[in-house]
Each structure stands twice: as structure tokens, then as C-alpha cells.
N, C-alpha and C positions, 0 to 999 in steps of 0.2 A: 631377620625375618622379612626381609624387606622384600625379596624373590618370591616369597610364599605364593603371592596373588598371580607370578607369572605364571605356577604350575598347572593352570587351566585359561585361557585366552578366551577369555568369555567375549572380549568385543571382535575379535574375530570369528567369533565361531556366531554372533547372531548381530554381526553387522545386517543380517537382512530388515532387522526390527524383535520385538520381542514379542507380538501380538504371532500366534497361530492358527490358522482361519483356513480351511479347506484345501488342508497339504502345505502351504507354505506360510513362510515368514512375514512380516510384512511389519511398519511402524505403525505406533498408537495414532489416533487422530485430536488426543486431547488439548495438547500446545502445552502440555505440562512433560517435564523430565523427572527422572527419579533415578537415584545412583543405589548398584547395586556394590556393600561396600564388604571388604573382607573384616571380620570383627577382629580378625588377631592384630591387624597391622594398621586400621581404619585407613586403608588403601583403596581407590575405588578401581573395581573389576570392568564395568559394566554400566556405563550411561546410556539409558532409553526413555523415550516417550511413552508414557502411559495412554492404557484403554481409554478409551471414549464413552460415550454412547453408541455413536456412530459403531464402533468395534465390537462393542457387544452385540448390535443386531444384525452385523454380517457375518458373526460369528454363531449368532441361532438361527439365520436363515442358513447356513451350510449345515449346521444340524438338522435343521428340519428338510433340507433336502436328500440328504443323505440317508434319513430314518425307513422310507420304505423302503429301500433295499435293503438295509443292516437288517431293520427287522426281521424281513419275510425271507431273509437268508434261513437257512436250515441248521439248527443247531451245529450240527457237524462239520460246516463249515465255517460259523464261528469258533468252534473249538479247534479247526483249522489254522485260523489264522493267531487264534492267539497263542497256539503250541509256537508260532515262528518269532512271535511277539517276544516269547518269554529267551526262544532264541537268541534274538537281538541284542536283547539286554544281558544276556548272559556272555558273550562275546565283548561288550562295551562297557563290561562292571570297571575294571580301572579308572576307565574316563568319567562313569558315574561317581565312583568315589571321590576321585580327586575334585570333580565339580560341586557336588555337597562339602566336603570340607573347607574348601575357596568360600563360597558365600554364605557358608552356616560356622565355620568356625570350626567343625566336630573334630575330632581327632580320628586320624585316617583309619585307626584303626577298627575304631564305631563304625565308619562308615563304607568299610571292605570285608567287616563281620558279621553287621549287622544290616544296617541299612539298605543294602544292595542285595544280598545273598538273599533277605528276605521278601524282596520287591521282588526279585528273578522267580522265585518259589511261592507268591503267589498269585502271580502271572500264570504262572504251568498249573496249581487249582485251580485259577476260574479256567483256565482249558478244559481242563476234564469237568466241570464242573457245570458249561455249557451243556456237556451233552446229558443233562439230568434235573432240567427244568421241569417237574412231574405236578402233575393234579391229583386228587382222588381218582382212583380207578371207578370207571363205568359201572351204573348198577342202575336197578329198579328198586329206586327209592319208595315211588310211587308206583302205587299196582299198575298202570295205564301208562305210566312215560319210563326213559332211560335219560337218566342226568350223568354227567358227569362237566370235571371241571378243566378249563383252559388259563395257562399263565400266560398272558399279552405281555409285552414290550409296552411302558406308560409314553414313550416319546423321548423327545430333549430333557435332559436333565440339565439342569446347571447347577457346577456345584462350588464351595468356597473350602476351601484351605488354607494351614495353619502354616506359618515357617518353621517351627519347632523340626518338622518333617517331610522337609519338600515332596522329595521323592516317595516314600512310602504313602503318605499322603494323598498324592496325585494317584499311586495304584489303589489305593483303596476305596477312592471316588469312582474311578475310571472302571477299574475292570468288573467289578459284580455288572456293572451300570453295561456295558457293551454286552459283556456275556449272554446277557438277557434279553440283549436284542437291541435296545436302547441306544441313541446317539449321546453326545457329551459335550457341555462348554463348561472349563474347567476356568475359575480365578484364584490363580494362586495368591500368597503373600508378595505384596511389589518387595517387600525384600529379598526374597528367594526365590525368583521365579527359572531359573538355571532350569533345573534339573526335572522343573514342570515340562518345559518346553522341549528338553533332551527328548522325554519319555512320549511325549504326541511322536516326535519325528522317530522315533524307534516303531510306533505304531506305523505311521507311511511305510518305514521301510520291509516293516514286515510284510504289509497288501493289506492293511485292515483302508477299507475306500475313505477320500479325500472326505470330510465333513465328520466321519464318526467321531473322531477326537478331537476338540480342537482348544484352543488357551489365549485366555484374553489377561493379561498382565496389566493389572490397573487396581487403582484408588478402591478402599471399601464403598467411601462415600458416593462415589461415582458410576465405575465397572461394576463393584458386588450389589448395590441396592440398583440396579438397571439390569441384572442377571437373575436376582430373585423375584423383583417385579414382573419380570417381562413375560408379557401375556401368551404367549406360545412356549413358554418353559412350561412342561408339566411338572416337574418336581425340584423340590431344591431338599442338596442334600449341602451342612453346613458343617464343618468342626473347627470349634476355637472357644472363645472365653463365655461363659453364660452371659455376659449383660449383652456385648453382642449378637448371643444365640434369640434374646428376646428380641431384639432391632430386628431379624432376621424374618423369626415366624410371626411379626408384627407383619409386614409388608407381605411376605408367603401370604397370609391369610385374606388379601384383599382379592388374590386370584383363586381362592381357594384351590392352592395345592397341595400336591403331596410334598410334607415334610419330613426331612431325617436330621436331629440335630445330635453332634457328640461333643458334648460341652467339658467345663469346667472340671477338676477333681481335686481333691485332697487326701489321698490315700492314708488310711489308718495302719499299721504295722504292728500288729498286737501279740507281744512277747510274754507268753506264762512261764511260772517261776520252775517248769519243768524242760524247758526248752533247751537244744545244745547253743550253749551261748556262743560259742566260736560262730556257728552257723549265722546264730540271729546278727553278731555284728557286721559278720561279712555281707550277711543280706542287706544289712540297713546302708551301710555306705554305698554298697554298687546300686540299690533301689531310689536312694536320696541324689547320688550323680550320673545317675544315667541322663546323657545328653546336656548335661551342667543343668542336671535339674528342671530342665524344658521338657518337660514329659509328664502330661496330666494325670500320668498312674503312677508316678512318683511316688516312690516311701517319704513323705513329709511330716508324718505326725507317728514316731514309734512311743508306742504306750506298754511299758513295760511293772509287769508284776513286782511287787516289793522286795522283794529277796534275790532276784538279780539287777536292780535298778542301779545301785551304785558300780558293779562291774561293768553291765551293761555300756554305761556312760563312761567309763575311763577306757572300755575297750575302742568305743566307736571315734575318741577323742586320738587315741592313736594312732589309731587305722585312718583317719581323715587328714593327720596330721602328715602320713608317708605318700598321702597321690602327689601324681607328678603334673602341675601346670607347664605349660611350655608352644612349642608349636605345633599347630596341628598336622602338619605334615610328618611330625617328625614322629618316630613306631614307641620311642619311649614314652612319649607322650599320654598322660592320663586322661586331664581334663583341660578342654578347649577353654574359649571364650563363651558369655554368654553372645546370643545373637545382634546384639547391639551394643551402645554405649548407655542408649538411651533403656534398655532393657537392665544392663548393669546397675543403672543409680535408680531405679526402682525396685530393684533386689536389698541392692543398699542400706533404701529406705524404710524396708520394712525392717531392716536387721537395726539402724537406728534407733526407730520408735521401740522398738522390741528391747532395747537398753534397759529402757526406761522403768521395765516391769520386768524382765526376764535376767537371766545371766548367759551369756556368750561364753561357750566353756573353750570354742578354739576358732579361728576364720576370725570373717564378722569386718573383712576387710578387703581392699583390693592388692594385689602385689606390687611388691617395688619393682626397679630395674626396668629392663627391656617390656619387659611385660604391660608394664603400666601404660603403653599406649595402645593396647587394647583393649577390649570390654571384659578382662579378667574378674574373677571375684574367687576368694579361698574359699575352701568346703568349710563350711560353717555348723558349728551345734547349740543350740540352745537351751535351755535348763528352764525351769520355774515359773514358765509362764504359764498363767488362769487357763483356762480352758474358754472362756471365750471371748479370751483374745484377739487381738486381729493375726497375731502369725500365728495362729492354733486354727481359726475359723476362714481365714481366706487364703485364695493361691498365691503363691509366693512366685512360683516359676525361677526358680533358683537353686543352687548349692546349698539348701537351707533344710538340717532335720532339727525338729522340736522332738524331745523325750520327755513325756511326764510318766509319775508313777500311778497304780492302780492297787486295790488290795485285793476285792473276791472277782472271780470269771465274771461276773453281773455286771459290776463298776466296769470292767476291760469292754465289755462288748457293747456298753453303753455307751461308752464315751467316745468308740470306735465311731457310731452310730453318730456323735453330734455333730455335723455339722448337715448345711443344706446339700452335700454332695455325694454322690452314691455311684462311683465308677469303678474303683476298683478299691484292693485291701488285700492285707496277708495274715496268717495265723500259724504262731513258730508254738511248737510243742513234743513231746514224746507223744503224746497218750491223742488215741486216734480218736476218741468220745467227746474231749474238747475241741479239737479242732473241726471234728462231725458241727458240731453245735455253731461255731463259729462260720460255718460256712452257709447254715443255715439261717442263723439270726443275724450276719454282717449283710447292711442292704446294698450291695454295691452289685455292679454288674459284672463282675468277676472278683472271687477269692481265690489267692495264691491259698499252698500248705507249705508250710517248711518250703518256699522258695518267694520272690517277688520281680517281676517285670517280664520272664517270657511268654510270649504270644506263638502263635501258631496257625497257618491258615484256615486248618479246618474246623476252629475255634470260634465263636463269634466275639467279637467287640464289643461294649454299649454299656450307655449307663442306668442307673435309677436317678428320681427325684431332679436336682437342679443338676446333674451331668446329661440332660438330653433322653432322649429315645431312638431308638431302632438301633440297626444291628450293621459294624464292619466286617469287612472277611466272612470266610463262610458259606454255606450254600443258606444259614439264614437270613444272608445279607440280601436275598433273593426279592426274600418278601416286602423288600424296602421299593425294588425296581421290577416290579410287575405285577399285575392288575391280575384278580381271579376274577375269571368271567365263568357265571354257572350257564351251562346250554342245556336245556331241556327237551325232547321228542317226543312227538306222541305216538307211541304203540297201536295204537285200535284202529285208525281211519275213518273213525265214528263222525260224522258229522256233528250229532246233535249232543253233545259232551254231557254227564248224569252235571255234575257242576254248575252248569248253565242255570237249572230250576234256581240258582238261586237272584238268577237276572230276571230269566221270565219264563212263563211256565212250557212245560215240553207234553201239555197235550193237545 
């Protein structure tokens, strides 16, 4: 596997620097480097100089100059430019893929079926999606005036992303946020900044103007708390782990801005004992390794009814036991690496402590051979552990499903319920009354039925409770990146307004 990491030439392709500031390339200012390293082969791809300060405020001041034209541009010409946007990337999906799987590990196939095909697609909704930025329609609210309402453009956004999902990621910040009229400074994860940077310069080349989008590749501590600080950002919009989401709207709050956070999950997977069980295991394995487990709407915790809980678990023990680890390049390949080493023995670790109280019914290890000099880890299952636990009650971010049992629908949709996290969940069933109920009483910001992990653009994202607020994808993502401003008229041309009496008198 040792070519893996040649199959994209990341240091030639951003020998210019990895900072993107107003059309072009350029190096960090911080005097610090950071390797961008491949997790299969821990080969490095890609040594750069991280953000600065310096980078980040020349990178909001090309935001901020670039905003009165992006804004006062006319919807239909941002829906213009970003029909050519979603062009680009649809021409350039190969090199997208192979670039995501280089510094994220995934297996190509993830990332040429899903990853890509779903960035190129919704890219072409915020296209169309631009031209239907709407207010309330015009009316006489009031006997004497005509209101109605306008959606502004908030400014510069700056926003932070997750590695789990470079690319998708960066369109999910990026595009609601332009469409709407909005400018952009994006700080990806310094470990995956590839395919952040890919997708600005797909923006150039489609004619979206120099400043709209731009990417500062740096340090949390550094670039991300000087990007959410910074006092000409009007908004930050944030996704990744809740204790960071707090650091986050801690600092936000001292500018009082607009905040959008998509935090943390632990998706509940809740299987009644009427459900087709083929279905539910096949659900639960592809739900538990989607992305090796890096994907905050993960099936992590399946809580299964008592009369299928023993099949349940010998099926999922199976089926876990036939994916294929290997190279991510290579098309047989199932599950990648996770995105580190250092990500791996944190995975590890929880499957350790997790010994100690639960039982490990299959994984629960890293692989031998060639493998083992990557950040590999087997799909793993778990059995017996309490309910609040720590691999029951915190994110794992791994190849890692928990299965407890449950006896009535009440117990099931309670225990769905416990934790502090509310992003997403599923409900496997015949009978359409439970699952009704289930969709209504699971607090999460999306319930699957009888399936778990597809997304769709014209769907919103988001969580309840400790998964954050507001909304990705979508035209409700709208509401995240633009200001209602109510304008009022008055009718009459009355001078002396009936109103007024109660300033001062009108005889």
C-alpha cells in the first residue's frame, strides 16, 4: 500500500501554500507546520504551514470586501454561478474522490458514491435554491401601512469544520451561506484540509468573485478561536464535538453573534420485536460503519425488543464479521482506516474500559499484517453494558455498536431518549402506529423508518438538546444565513398620525 498516497500529489498540487485568501493559494504565517498524513499507510501526503492570525484577518478582510457585490448581486445570478460551481465539481468528481480517500482514509468507494455525488447535488440545490430566498408576501397588516418582509445577506461568515467529512462539510457551510448572498471564511480540520481547499478553487474557477470563498487551514487554538472572535465576522457557523461546540459559543458570545452549532450524536437504533430482522441487521452494520464509524448520526446504540435480541446479535456478529478492511483505494475494499492513529487508540480505549463492564461479542481490536501500520480497527460489538455507561452515554466515533435489550415500546423509546444527545435515530418495525409514535416521541433532529444514514438535499440537518442548533442543507438552512428585516409604509400621508395622542396631544 505504499503507492496509495501517490494516487493524489497533494504537495504538488498546493505547493502554492494551503491558506486560500482571495482567489489564490498562498503559505500560513504562523511559523508552525503540520503534516497532512494518509491514515492507511501513515505516509505523509502534504507538509504546510498553518494559519496564523495574520491569515485569518486577510482572509475576513477579502470577505468583507468582496460582500457588497456577492450580496447586492441578484439572486439569479448567484444561481448562476453556482449552476457552473456544481459544474466544476461534477467534471472533477474522480480527483475529488481519490483526494478524500488520500487524507481521510475512506474507501473509494464511500467517497465516488457518496461523498462526491452528494456535494455535486447539493451544490445544484443551493443553485435553484438561490432563486427563492422569500419573505411573507406584502399586506395591510395594519389599517394605515403595508408591511412586508426582506431576507438581507448577515455578512462574512466564518465557519469551522469537522475531518470526519472534508468535502461535504465545506459545501454545507459554504453553499446555503453564498446562495444567500453571504461571503465565506471556511477553517477546515488541519488534518483534512485537501478537499476544503479543492472546492474554494472549484468556486474561482466557476466566476463565483475572488473573496467569496475563501480557507484558512490552521490550529483550533489559533485560526478557529481568531475566526469566531473576530469582530467583523457576523456569524459562525461550527460542526464537531459538543465540549468544543461550548469553547465555540463561549467566544461567539462575546461579539454577540449569530450562531449555528451541529454538534456531538449518539444515535439510538430502536428494533421492535415485529420488525424484519434481515433488514434491521443489515441496517445496523452499514449505520454503525458508515465512514468507520466517524459520522455523528451513526447507529451506535441498537436497543432491541426482547424476542429478537438474541438473533439480533448473532446476526449483526456475522455480518460484522464478513466486511472487508484493506486499502482504501482498492473497489473491494469495505472499511477504511479510522482518520488517525491517534483517533484509533481512542476508539481503542473506550472498547478497553468497555471490557471491564460489557462483553465484546466480535472486533474489539486492531488487525494484524500489512494493516497494522495503519490506524485500522475491526467492527466491533458489544453486549451487557448499563445503560449509563460511558460506551452507552458518550461518542465513541468508531466501528463501535452497543445492543441492549428492552421489554415494552415505553422502555424502547426511553432509553432511545437517554442520553444528553438528540441528532438523529431510527425506528425498525412492521406496524406503521409504532413507528408514527416513535418518530414523534424520539428527540432527535431526524428519525429514519425502516432505514438509517440517508440524507438528501432538500431535507434539513440538525440537532436537538446537546447536538447543537440550527439547520444544514435545505432551503431551511436559509434561516441560519439571513437577517429578516420587517419594512413598514405608511399609507395616508397624514401628517399628524391618530397614534401620536399618545406622545402629545393633537388639538
Amino acid at each position: 500500500m505504499g503507492a496509495t498516497d501517490q494516487r493524489f500529489d497533494a504537495a504538488e498540487r498546493f505547493a502554492g501554500g494551503a491558506q486560500y485568501i482571495a482567489g489564490r493559494l498562498r503559505p500560513g504565517t504562523s511559523g508552525r507546520t503540520h503534516a497532512v498524513v494518509n491514515p492507511a499507510t501513515g505516509e505523509e501526503l502534504l507538509r504546510y504551514e498553518l494559519a496564523g492570525a495574520e491569515d485569518v484577518d486577510a482572509a475576513v478582510a477579502a470577505a468583507e470586501a468582496a460582500f457588497p457585490a456577492w450580496g447586492g448581486a441578484t439572486p439569479g445570478e448567484r444561481s448562476d454561478a453556482l449552476h457552473r460551481f456544481a459544474g466544476v465539481l461534477a467534471r472533477r468528481a474522480a480527483e475529488f474522490a481519490r483526494a478524500e480517500s488520500a487524507q481521510c482514509g475512506k474507501p473509494i468507494r464511500l467517497t465516488t458514491e457518496f461523498d462526491v455525488p452528494g456535494t455535486v447535488d447539493n451544490t445544484a440545490f443551493f443553485a435553484g435554491a438561490a432563486r427563492h430566498l422569500e419573505g411573507r408576501s406584502a399586506g395591510e397588516y395594519s389599517a394605515d401601512h403595508t408591511s412586508y418582509v426582506r431576507r438581507e445577506p448577515i455578512g462574512v461568515v466564518g465557519s469551522v469544520a469537522p475531518w470526519n467529512y472534508p468535502l461535504q462539510m465545506a459545501a454545507w457551510k459554504v453553499l446555503p451561506a453564498v446562495a444567500a448572498g453571504n461571503t465565506v471564511v471556511l477553517k477546515p480540520a488541519e488534518l483534512t484540509p485537501l478537499t476544503s481547499l479543492m472546492f474554494a478553487q472549484a468556486a474561482t474557477e466557476a466566476g463565483i468573485p475572488d473573496g467569496v470563498v475563501n480557507v484558512v487551514s490552521g490550529a483550533g487554538a489559533e485560526a478557529g478561536e481568531r475566526l469566531v472572535g473576530h469582530p467583523a465576522v457576523a456569524m459562525t457557523s461550527f460542526t464537531g464535538s459538543t465540549v468544543v461546540g461550548r469553547r465555540v459559543a463561549e467566544i461567539a458570545t462575546r461579539t454577540v453573534k449569530r450562531l449555528h452549532l451541529e454538534l456531538g450524536g449518539k444515535a439510538p437504533f430502536v428494533v421492535f420485536d415485529d420488525a424484519n430482522l434481515e433488514a434491521a441487521v443489515h441496517g445496523a452494520v452499514a449505520g454503525a460503519l458508515i465512514n468507520s464509524g466517524q459520522d455523528c448520526t451513526a447507529a451506535t446504540r441498537a436497543y432491541v425488543q426482547r424476542p429478537l435480541y438474541e438473533a439480533f446479535v448473532s446476526g449483526v456478529a456475522d455480518l460484522m464479521a464478513s466486511v472487508r478492511l484493506g486499502d482504501p483505494f482498492d473497489p473491494a475494499t469495505d472499511l477504511g482506516p479510522l482518520v488517525s492513529h491517534v483517533q484509533r487508540d481512542r476508539v481503542a480505549g473506550f472498547v478497553e474500559r468497555a471490557r471491564t463492564y460489557a462483553a465484546v461479542v466480535t472486533g474489539g481490536a486492531t488487525p494484524a499484517g500489512e494493516l497494522a501500520k495503519g490506524a485500522y480497527y475491526l467492527p466491533t460489538l458489544i453486549t451487557g453494558a448499563p445503560q449509563n455507561s460511558e460506551i452507552v452515554q458518550d461518542e465513541v466515533f468508531g466501528p463501535v455498536l452497543v445492543v441492549l435489550p428492552f421489554d415494552s415500546d415505553d422502555e424502547g423509546i426511553a432509553l432511545a431518549n437517554d442520553t444528553p444527545y438528540g441528532l438523529a435515530a431510527s425506528a425498525w418495525s412492521r406496524d406503521v402506529y409504532r413507528t408514527g409514535r416513535a418518530t414523534r416521541e424520539i428527540k432527535a433532529g431526524c428519525v429514519w423508518v425502516n432505514d438509517h444514514i440517508p440524507i438528501i438535499s432538500e431535507m434539513p440537518h440538525g440537532g436537538y438538546r446537546a447536538s447543537g442548533y440550527g439547520k444544514d442543507m435545505s432551503a431551511y438552512s436559509f434561516d441560519e444565513y439571513t437577517q429578516i428585516k420587517h419594512v413598514m409604509s405608511d399609507n395616508t400621508a397624514v401628517a399628524r398620525k391618530a397614534w401620536h395622542r399618545t406622545v402629545f396631544s393633537l388639538d
